[in-house]
C-alpha positions in Angstrom: 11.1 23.4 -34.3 8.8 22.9 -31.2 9.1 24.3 -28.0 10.2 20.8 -26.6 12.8 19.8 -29.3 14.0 23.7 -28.8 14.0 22.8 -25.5 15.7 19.3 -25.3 18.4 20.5 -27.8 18.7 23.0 -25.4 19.7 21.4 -22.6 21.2 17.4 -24.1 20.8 14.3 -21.9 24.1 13.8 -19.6 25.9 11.3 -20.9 26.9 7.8 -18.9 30.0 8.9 -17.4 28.3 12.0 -15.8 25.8 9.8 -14.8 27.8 7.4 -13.3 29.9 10.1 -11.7 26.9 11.6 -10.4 25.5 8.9 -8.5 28.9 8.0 -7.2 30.2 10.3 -5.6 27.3 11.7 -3.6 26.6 8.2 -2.4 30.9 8.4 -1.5 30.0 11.4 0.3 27.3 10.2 2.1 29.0 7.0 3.0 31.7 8.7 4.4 29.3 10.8 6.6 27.5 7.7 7.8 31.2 6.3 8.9 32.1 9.9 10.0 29.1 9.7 13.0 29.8 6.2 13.5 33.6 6.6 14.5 32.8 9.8 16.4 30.1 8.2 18.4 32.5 5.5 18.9 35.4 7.9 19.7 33.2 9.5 22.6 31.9 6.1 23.9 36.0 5.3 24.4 36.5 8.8 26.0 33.7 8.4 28.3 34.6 4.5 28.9 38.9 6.1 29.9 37.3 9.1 32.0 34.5 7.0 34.0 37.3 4.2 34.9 39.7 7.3 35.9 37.2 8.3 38.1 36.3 5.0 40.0 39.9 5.2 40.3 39.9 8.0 42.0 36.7 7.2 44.2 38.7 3.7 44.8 41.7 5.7 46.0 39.0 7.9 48.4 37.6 4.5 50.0 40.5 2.8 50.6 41.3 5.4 53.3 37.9 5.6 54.7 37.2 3.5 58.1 34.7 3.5 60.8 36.0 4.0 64.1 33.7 3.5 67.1 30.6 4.0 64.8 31.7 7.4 63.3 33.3 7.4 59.4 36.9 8.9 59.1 38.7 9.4 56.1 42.3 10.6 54.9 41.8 11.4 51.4 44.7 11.5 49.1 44.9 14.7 47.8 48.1 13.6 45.9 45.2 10.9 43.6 43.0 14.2 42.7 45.4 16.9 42.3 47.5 14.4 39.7 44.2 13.4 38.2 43.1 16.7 37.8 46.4 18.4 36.1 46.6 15.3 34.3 42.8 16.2 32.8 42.8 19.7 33.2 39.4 19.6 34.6 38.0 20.7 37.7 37.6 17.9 40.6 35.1 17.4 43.5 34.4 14.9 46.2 32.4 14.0 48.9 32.3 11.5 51.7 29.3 10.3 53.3 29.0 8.5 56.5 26.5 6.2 57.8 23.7 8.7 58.4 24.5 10.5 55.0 25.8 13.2 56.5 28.9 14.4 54.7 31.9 13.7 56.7 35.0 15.1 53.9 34.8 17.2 50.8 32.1 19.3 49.4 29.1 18.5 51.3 26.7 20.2 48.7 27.5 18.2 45.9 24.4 16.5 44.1 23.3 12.8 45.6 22.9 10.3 43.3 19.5 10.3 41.0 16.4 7.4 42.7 16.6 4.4 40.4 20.4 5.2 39.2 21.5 2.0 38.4 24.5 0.1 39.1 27.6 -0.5 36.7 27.8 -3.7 34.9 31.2 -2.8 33.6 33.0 -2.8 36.8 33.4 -5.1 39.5 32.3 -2.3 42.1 29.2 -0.8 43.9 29.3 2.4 41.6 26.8 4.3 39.9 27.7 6.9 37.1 25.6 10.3 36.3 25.4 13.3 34.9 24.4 16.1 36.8 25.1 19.9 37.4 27.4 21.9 39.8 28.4 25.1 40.7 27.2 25.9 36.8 29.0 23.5 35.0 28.1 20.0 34.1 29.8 17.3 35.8 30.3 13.3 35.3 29.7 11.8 38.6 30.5 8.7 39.9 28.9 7.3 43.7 30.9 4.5 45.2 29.1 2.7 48.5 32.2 1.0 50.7 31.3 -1.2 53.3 33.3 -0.1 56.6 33.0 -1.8 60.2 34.4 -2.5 63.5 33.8 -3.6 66.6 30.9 -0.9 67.9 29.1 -0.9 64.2 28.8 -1.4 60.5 27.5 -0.1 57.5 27.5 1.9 53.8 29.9 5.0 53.6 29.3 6.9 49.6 32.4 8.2 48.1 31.2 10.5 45.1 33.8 11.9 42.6 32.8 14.4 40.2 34.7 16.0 37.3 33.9 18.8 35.1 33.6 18.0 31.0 35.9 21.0 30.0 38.8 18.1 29.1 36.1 15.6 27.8 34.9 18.3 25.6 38.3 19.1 24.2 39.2 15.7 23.6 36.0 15.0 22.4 36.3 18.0 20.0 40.1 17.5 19.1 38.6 13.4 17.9 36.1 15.0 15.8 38.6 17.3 13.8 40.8 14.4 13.4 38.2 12.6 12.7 36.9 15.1 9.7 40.1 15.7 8.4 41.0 12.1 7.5 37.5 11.3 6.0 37.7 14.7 3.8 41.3 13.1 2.5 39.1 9.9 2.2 36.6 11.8 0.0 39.2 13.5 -1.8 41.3 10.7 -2.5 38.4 8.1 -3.5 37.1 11.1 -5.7 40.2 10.8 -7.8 40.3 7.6 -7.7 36.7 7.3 -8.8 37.1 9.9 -11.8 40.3 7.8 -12.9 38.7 4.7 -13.1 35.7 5.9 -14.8 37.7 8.1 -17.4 39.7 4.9 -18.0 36.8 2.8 -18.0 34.8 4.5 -21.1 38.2 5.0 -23.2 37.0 2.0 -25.4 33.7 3.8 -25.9 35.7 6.9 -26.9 37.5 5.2 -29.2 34.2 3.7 -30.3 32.8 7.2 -30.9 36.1 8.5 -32.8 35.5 5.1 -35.0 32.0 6.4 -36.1 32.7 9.7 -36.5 35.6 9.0 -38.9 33.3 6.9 -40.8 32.0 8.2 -44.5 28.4 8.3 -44.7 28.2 5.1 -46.7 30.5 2.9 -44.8 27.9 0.3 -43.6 30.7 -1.9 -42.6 30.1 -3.8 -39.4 32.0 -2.3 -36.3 35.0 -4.4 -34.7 33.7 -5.7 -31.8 37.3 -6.3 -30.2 38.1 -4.1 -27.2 34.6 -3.5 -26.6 33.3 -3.7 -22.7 30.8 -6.6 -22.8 27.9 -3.9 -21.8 28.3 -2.8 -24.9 29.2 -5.9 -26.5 25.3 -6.4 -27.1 25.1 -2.5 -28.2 27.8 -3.1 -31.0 25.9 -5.9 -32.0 22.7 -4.2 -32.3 24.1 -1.9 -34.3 25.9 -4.3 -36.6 22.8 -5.9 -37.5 21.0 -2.4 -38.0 23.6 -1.5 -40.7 23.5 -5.2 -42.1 19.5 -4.7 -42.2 20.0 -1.2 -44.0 22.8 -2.0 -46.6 20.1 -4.7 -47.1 17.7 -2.1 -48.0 19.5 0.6 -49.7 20.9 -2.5 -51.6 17.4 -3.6 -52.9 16.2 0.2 -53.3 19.4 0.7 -55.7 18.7 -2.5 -57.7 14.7 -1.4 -57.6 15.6 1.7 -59.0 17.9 0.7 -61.5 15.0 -2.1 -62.9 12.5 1.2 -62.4 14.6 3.3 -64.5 15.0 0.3 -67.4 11.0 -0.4 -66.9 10.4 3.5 -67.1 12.8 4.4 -69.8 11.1 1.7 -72.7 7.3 2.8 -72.5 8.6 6.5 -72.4 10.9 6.2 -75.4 8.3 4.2 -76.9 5.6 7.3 -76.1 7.9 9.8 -77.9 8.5 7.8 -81.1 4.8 7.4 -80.8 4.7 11.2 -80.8 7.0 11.7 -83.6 5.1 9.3 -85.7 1.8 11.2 -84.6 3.6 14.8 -85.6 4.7 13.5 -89.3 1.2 11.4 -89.8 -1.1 12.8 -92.5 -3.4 10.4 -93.0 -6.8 11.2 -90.1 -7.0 7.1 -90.1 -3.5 6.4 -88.7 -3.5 9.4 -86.6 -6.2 8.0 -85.0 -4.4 4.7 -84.5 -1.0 6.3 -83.5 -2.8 8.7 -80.4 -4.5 5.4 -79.4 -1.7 3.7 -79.5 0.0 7.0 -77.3 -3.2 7.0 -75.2 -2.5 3.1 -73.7 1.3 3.7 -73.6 0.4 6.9 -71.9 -2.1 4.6 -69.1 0.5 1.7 -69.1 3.2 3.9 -68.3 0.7 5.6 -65.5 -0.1 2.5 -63.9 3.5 1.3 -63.5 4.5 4.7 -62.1 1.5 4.0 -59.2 3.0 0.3 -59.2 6.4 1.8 -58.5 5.5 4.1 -55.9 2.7 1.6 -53.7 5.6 -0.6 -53.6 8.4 1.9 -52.2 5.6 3.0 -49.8 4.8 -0.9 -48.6 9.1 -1.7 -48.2 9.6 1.4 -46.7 7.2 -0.1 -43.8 3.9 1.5 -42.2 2.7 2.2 -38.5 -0.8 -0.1 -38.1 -3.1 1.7 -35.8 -3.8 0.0 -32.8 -7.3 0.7 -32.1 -8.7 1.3 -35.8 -9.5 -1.5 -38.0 -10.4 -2.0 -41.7 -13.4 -4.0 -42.8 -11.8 -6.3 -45.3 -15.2 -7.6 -46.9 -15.8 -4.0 -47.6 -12.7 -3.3 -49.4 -12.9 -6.0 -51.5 -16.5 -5.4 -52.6 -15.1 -1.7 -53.8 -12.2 -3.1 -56.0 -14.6 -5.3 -57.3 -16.9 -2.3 -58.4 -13.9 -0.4 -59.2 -12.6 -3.1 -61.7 -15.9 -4.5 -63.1 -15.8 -2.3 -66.3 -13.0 -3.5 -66.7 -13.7 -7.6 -66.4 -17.2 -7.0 -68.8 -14.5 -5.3 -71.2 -12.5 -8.4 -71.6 -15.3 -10.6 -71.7 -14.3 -12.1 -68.1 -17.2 -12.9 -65.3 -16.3 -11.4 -62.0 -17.8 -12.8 -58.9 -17.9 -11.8 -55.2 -18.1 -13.9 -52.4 -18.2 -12.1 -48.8 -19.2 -12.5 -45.2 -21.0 -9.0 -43.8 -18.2 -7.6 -42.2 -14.7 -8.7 -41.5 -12.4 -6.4 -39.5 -8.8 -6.2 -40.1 -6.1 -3.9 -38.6 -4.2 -2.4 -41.7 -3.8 0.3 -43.7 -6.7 0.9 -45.8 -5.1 2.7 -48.6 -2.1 -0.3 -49.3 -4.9 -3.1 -48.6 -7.2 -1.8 -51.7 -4.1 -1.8 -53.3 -3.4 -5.6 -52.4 -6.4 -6.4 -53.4 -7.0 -4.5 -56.8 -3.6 -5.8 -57.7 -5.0 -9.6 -57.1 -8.0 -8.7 -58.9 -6.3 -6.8 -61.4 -4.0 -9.8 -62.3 -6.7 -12.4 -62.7 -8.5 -10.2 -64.7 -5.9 -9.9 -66.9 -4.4 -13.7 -67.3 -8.2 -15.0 -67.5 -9.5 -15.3 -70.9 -12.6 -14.2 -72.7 -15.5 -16.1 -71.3 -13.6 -17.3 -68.3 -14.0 -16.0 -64.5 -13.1 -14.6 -61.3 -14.1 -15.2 -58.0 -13.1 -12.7 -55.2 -14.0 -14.3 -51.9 -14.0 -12.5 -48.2 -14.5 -15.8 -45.8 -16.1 -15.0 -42.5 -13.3 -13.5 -40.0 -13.1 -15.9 -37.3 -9.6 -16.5 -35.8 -7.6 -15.1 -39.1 -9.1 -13.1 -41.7 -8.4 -13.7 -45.4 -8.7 -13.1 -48.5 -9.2 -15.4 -51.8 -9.3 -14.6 -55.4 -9.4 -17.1 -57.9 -9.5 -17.3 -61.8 -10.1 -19.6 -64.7 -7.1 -18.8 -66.7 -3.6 -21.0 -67.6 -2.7 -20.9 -64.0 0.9 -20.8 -62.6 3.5 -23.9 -63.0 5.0 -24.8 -59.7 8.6 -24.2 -60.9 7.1 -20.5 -61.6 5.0 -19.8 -58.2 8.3 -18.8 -56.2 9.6 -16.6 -59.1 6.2 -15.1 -60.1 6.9 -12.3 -56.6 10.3 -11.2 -57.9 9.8 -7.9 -59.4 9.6 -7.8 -63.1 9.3 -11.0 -63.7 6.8 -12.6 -65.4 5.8 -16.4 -66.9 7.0 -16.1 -70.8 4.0 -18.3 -71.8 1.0 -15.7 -70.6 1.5 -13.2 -73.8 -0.2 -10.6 -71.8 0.9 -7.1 -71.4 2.2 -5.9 -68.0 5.6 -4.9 -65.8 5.4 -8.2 -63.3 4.8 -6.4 -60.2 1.9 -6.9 -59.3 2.3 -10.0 -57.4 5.5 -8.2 -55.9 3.2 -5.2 -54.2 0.8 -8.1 -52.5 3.9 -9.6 -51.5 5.3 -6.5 -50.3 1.8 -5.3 -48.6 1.1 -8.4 -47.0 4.6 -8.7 -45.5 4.0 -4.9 -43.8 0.7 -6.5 -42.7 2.4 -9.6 -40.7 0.2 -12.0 -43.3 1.6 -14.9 -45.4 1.0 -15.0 -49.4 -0.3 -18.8 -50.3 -0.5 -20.4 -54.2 -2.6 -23.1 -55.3 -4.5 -24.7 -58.3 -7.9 -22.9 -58.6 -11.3 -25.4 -58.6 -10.8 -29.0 -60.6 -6.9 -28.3 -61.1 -7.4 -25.2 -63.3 -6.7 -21.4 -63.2 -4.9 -20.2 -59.8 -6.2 -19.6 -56.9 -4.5 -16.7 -54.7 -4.9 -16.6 -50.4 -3.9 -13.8 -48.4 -4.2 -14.9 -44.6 -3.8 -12.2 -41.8 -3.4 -12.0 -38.4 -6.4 -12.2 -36.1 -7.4 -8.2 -34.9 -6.6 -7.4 -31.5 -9.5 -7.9 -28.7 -12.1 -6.1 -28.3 
């Protein structure tokens, strides 16, 4: 095992739930902090907005009882106003009142002026401004009213200023905030459970799902009842339904393969041993001879069906095509060509090759020899003495192909359909051979995405066999 499957077996993918779980609740969180600043800024914007209009009151109450009296500012301040505002508050309250020169005239003459460019309320129907500012050490919220006072002698601006301490803002600000925490940290909680509830009940028709598979027996390739299913996984379930129709497919064909294999296997076998036996009880030198010859092409037939057999498990069983390599098809056909031409001058057959220089493919170049020897190889066979074959490579172009074409009896049209079924083979050829070889070019050419055409070889004789493929990729 490598260090990365050690490694990924190690530490498994989360599953969906987790996932979703995962990317819920943080975002919950975060939500609910996002609401948490909102509604405490909010919460201290109402504080403020109650605390500033209690202290206009206040500097309202102040210039009511201010008047001008032959030019000079007087004033009666309630003291009943600040002392109820300020045990009401619990903070500490100052005033001043300025006359017409500035000069303070009642209260705390030392307390800060308002700031140059402090600008007027727009929520109040009042010459105020509001600041912040310090005294005596502590912060303060001020507020700076200008009443217009007259009479007879003069007229003018007096400034009532009112300033508070923060010590009950703070602790009403704070006490909003706690509040404020606690009930989103329910909220969290309670969306939490909600959240894992949902989601637990959500994924119980997977579960079941799962439980379903696991209970399956290995060879249950029954399709999976799609009822009850979420429709996300609707398409899943589907998927996999026609994965296991595709396999019991397979396995299907592979058992009936192997079943025909064994029968094909078992007769040229049984016929080697009686061969054998004959060959063991033989005195005469003469028929020896003929029974080990006889052994000897039982022996090669048997040999050739075995690598039949296997080139065609390897072409069903499918192949990976290399994306940037390519397989010059001219060139492969001029070595089966070489390959087979003892054996064409052996059977008194002519055996022609037709090809352009080069013609690239992208295959495997192993199975497409073996397509191509098993064309060859077949028209070699059904040709009779003095007749030929032609093995022809066209020039690439947009589809590369292949062509080889013979002289012999040729295929009736009823036959050309059955001729790729495996083991089959035309009852009036009275050659020798297993009936795959048509099969594996099948097979091969299917793995290669090309398409297997029949047709009457030159002047209506013989057959002529064309393997088209797909273009090669660019470049």
């Amino acid at each position: 095992m490598t260090a990365s499957a050690a490694a990924a077996q190690a530490a498994p993918f989360p599953g969906l739930q987790a996932r979703i779980l995962g990317w819920l609740l943080p975002a919950l969180v975060l939500l609910v902090a996002v609401n948490s600043v909102s509604a405490y800024r909010s919460s201290i914007a109402a504080v403020n907005t109650a605390y500033d209009r209690s202290l206009l009151a206040v500097a309202r109450a102040v210039a009511d009882r201010v008047e001008l009296r032959e030019g000079r500012v007087f004033v009666e301040v309630p003291y009943v106003a600040l002392d109820f505002f300020q045990s009401d508050l619990r903070g500490i309250v100052y005033y001043r009142v300025g006359g017409l020169d500035g000069q303070a005239v009642s209260g705390y003459d030392d307390l800060p002026a308002p700031p140059a460019g402090a600008p007027l309320t727009q929520d109040y129907f009042a010459l105020a401004r509001f600041y912040d500012d310090h005294y005596r050490g502590d912060p303060v919220r001020v507020v700076a009213l200008e009443q217009p006072v007259f009479d007879e002698h003069a007229r003018g601006m007096a400034l009532v200023q009112v300033a508070e301490t923060l010590t009950s803002r703070e602790a009403l600000t704070r006490g909003l905030m706690l509040a404020t925490l606690g009930r989103q940290s329910l909220l969290v909680a309670l969306a939490a459970l909600v959240i894992v509830g949902v989601v637990r009940v959500a994924f119980r028709p997977i579960q079941r799902l799962r439980a379903e598979l696991d209970a399956r027996a290995a060879v249950d390739l029954s399709p999976i009842d799609p009822s009850g299913v979420p429709g996300e996984v609707a398409g899943v379930v589907a998927a996999m339904n026609g994965y296991m129709a595709r396999l019991k497919g397979t396995l299907e064909r592979q058992e009936r393969f192997i079943a025909d294999a064994t029968h094909q296997l078992r007769t040229p076998l049984a016929v080697l041993r009686t061969q054998a036996g004959l060959a063991l009880r033989e005195e005469d030198p003469a028929r020896l001879r003929e029974t080990v010859a006889a052994m000897d092409r039982t022996a090669a037939d048997t040999a050739h069906l075995a690598s039949q057999l296997l080139t065609r498990a390897r072409a069903q069983h499918g192949i990976a095509l290399p994306a940037d390599e390519t397989v010059d098809l001219a060139e492969c056909a001029r070595w089966v060509c070489l390959d087979l031409g003892g054996e064409a001058v052996a059977r008194g057959v002519d055996l022609a090759f037709e090809s352009a220089d080069r013609v690239p493919l992208r295959g495997d170049p192993t199975l497409l020899r073996e397509l191509v020897k098993n064309l060859v190889d077949n028209a070699i066979r059904y040709t009779p003495a003095g007749g030929h074959v032609t093995v022809r490579v066209p020039p690439g172009g947009a589809a590369p192909a292949i062509e080889v074409e013979d002289s012999g009896a040729g295929v009736a049209a009823a036959d050309r359909e059955r001729i790729f079924d495996p083991f089959y083979r035309v009852a009036t050829t009275g050659q020798p051979g297993m009936g795959l070889g048509l099969t594996i070019v099948r097979d091969i050419a299917r793995a290669h995405g090309a398409a297997v055409e029949l047709e009457d070889g030159a002047g209506g004789a013989g057959l002529r066999v064309r393997v088209s493929f797909p273009a090669p990729p660019a470049g």
